[in-house]
C-alpha positions in Angstrom: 18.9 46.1 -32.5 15.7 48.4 -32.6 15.8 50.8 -29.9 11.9 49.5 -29.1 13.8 46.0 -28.0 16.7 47.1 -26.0 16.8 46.3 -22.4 14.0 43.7 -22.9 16.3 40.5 -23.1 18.2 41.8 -19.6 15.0 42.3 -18.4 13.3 38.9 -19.2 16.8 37.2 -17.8 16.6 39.3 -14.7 13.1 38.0 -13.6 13.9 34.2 -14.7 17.2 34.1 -12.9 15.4 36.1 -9.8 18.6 38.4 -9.8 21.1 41.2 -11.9 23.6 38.8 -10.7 22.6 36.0 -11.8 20.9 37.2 -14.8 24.6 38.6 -15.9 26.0 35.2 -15.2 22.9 33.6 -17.8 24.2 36.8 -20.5 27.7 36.5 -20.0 27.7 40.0 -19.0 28.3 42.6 -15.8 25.3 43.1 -13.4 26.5 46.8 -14.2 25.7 46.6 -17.6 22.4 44.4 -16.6 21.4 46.9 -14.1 22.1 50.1 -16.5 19.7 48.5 -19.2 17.5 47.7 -17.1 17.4 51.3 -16.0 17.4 52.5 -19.7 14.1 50.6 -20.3 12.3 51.7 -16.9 13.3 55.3 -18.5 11.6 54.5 -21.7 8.8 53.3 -20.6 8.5 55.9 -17.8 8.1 53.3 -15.2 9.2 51.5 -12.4 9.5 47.5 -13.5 11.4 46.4 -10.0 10.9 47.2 -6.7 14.7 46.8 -5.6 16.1 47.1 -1.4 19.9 45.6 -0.8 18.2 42.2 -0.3 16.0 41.4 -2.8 14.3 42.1 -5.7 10.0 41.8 -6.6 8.3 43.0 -10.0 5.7 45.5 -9.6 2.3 45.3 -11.0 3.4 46.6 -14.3 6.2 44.9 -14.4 4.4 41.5 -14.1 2.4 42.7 -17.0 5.5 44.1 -19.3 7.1 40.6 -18.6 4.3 38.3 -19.8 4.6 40.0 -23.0 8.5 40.6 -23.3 8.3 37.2 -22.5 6.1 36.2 -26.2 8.0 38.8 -27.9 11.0 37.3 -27.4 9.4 33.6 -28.1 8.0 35.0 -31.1 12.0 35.9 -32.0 13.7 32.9 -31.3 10.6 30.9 -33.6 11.8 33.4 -36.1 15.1 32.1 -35.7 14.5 28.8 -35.2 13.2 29.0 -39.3 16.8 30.3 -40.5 18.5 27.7 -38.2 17.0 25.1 -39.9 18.0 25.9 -43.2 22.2 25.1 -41.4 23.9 22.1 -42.7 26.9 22.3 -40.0 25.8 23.2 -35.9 27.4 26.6 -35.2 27.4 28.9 -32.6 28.1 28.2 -28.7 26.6 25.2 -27.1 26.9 25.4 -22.8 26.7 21.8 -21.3 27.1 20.6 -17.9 28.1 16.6 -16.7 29.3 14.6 -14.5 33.0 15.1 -14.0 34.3 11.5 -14.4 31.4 10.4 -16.9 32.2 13.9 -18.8 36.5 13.6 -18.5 36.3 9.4 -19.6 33.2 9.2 -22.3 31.4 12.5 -23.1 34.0 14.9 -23.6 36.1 12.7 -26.2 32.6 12.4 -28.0 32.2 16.1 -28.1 35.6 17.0 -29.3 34.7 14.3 -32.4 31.6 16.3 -32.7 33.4 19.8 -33.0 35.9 18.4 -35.4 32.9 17.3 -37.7 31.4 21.3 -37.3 33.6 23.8 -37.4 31.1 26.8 -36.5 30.5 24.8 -33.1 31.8 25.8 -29.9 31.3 23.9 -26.9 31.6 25.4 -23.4 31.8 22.2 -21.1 31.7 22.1 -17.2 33.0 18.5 -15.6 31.4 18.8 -11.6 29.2 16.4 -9.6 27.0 19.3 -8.6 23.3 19.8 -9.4 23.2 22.6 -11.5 20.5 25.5 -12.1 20.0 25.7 -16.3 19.0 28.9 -16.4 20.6 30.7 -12.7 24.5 28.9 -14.3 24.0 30.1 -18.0 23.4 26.5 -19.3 22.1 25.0 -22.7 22.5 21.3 -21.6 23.4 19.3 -18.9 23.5 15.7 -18.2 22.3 14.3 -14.7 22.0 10.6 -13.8 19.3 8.8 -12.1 15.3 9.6 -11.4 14.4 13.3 -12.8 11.7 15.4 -10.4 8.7 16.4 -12.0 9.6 19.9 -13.9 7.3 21.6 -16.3 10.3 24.3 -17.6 12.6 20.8 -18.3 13.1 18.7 -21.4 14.7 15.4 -20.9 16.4 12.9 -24.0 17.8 9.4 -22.8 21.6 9.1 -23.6 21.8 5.6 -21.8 22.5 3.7 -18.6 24.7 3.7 -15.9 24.8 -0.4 -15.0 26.1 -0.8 -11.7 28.6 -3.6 -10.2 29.2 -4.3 -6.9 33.1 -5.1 -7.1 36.0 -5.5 -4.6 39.9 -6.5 -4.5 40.7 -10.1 -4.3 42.9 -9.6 -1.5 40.0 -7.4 0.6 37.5 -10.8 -0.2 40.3 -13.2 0.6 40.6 -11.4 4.1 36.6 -10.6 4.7 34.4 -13.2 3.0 32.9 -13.3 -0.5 28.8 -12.5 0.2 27.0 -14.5 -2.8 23.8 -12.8 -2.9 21.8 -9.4 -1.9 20.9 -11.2 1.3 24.1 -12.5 2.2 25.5 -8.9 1.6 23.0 -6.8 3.6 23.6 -9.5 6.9 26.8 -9.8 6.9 28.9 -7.9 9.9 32.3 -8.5 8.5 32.2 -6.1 5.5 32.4 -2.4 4.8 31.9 -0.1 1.9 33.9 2.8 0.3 30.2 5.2 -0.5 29.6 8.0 -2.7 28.1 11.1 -0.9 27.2 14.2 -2.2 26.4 17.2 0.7 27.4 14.9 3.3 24.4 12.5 2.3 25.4 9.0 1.4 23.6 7.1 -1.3 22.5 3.7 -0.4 23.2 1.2 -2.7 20.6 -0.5 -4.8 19.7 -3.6 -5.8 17.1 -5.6 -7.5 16.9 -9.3 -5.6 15.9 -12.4 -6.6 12.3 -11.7 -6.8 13.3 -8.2 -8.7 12.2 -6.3 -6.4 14.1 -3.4 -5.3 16.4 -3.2 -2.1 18.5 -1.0 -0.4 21.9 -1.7 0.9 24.0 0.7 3.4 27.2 -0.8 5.1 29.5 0.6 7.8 31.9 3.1 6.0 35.4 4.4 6.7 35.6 6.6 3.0 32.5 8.5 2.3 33.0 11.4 -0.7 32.0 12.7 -4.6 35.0 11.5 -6.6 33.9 8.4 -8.2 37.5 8.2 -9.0 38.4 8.0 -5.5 35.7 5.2 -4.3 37.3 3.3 -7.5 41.3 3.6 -6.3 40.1 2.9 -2.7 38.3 -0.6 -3.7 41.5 -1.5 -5.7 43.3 -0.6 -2.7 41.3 -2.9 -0.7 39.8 -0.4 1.6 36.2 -1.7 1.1 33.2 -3.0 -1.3 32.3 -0.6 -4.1 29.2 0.0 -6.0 30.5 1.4 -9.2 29.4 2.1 -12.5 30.5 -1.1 -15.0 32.0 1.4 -17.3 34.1 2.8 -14.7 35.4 -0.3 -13.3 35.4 -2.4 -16.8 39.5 -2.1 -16.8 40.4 -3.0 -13.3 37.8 -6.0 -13.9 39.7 -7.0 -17.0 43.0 -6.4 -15.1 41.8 -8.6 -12.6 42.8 -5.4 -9.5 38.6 -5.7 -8.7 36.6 -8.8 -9.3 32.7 -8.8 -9.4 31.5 -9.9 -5.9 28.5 -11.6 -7.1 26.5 -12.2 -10.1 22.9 -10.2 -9.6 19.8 -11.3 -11.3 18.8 -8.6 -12.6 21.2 -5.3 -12.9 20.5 -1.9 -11.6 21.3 1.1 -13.1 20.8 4.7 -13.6 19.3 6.1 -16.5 21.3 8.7 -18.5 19.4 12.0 -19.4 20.4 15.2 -21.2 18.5 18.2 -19.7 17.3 21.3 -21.6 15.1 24.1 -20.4 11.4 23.7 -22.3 11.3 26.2 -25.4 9.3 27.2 -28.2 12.1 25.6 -30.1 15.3 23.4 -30.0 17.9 25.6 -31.8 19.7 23.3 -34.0 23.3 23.6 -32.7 21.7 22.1 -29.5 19.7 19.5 -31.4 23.3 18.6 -33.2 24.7 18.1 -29.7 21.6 16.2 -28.1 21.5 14.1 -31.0 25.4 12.8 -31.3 25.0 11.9 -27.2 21.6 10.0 -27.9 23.6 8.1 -30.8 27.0 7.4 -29.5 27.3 7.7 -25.9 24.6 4.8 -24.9 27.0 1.9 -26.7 30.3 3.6 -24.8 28.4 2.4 -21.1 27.0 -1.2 -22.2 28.6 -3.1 -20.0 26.8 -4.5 -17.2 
């Protein structure tokens, strides 16, 4: 690397990630190393770029101007790169990606391994949590996040599919409590409980779509609140209350006949599916490789409504 662009990549990654620390975590390197770099460059240029106490970190005024243009410069570069990584054949290089931990264990990891096999010079870093995750502050290419997106102009969003929900329960928890047959019947009824899904302590209300399609919202007295999908799915089989779960998940204990459907819904609900990217000059094509093998395979893996 020229001398001229040493320190400038730390540097960029330092005032994205708003920290050496995290900035480290994003280059796979030690805030030492980010911090000496860092120091290397303030040398060079015979300037200060950070003002830096124990607590926090703040650009100065030249520094806000030195990053604007690191910041080209290094868009400039990866366009350059972007030409010679569309020449490729095969995806190489190392692809970060984030998901869901049951979705990701059951569906998206075994399509990802077939992906690797097909491209040798791909590596694939994968992270299973329920967690909302920071692309650039955990070091991430990709991640996939169900349901509605907030309004981001430094993210990129591709639909891999839906998440159809089912309302489902065991036989012997219906043959004790009553069998609701609609939306209505459900959200009156005192006799029933629910096993929920809650991340951070906050539960998330069912949904619905009733007879007239429009959309309602269903809580229920709850004895099993957590973020294991897994869990809420063993606990309805066990009988411990209703579950909204995602048809793919429950599509064996269905067939098995351990959870029946509690009702038949007019009109589904479900989440939509979306592979995240941070907004770039670009889409390198290892990443593209990746994006486009979800888009194609995963959506037919979660048809079942």
């Amino acid at each position: 690397m020229s001398p001229r662009l040493q320190g400038i990549e730390e540097f960029v990654a330092a005032v994205e990630a708003g920290s050496f620390a995290r900035a480290a975590e994003r280059l796979h390197v030690t805030r030492s190393a980010v911090a000496k770099s860092i120091g290397r460059l303030e040398a060079r240029l015979g300037t200060r770029l950070f003002l830096r106490t124990t607590r926090s970190q703040s650009l100065t005024e030249e520094g806000h101007g030195y990053y604007e243009r690191c910041r080209r410069v290094l868009a400039e570069l990866d366009a350059a790169e972007a030409m010679a990584d569309a020449a490729r054949s095969t995806a190489a290089g190392l692809v970060r990606l984030s998901m869901p931990a049951m979705l990701g264990r059951l569906k998206v990891g075994p399509l990802l391994l077939a992906l690797a096999r097909r491209h040798p010079g791909l590596s694939l870093e994968l992270s299973f949590n329920d967690r909302r995750v920071d692309l650039v502050e955990d070091g991430l290419d990709l991640a996939i996040r169900s349901g509605e997106l907030a309004d981001s102009a430094e993210l990129v969003a591709r639909p891999v599919g839906v998440q159809w929900m089912a309302l489902c329960a065991a036989p012997a928890y219906l043959a004790e409590r009553g069998r609701p047959g609609s939306v209505a019947e459900l959200g009156a009824s005192p006799s029933h409980e629910a096993v929920f899904y809650a991340r951070d302590g906050q539960v998330s209300p069912w949904r619905f779509h009733d007879a007239d399609g429009r959309l309602v919202e269903v809580v229920l007295p709850s004895r099993l609140r957590c973020d294991s999908a897994e869990v809420l799915l063993e606990a309805a089989i066990g009988g411990m209350g209703l579950a909204r779960l995602p048809a793919w998940l429950a599509a064996d204990a269905l067939a098995a006949g351990t959870l029946v459907r509690v009702f038949e819904e007019p009109r589904p609900f479900g989440f939509a599916l979306n592979v995240i990217r941070s907004r770039s000059r670009y889409l390198p094509h290892k990443t593209r490789v990746v994006v486009d093998w979800l888009a194609e395979h995963l959506p037919p893996l979660l048809a079942a409504r």
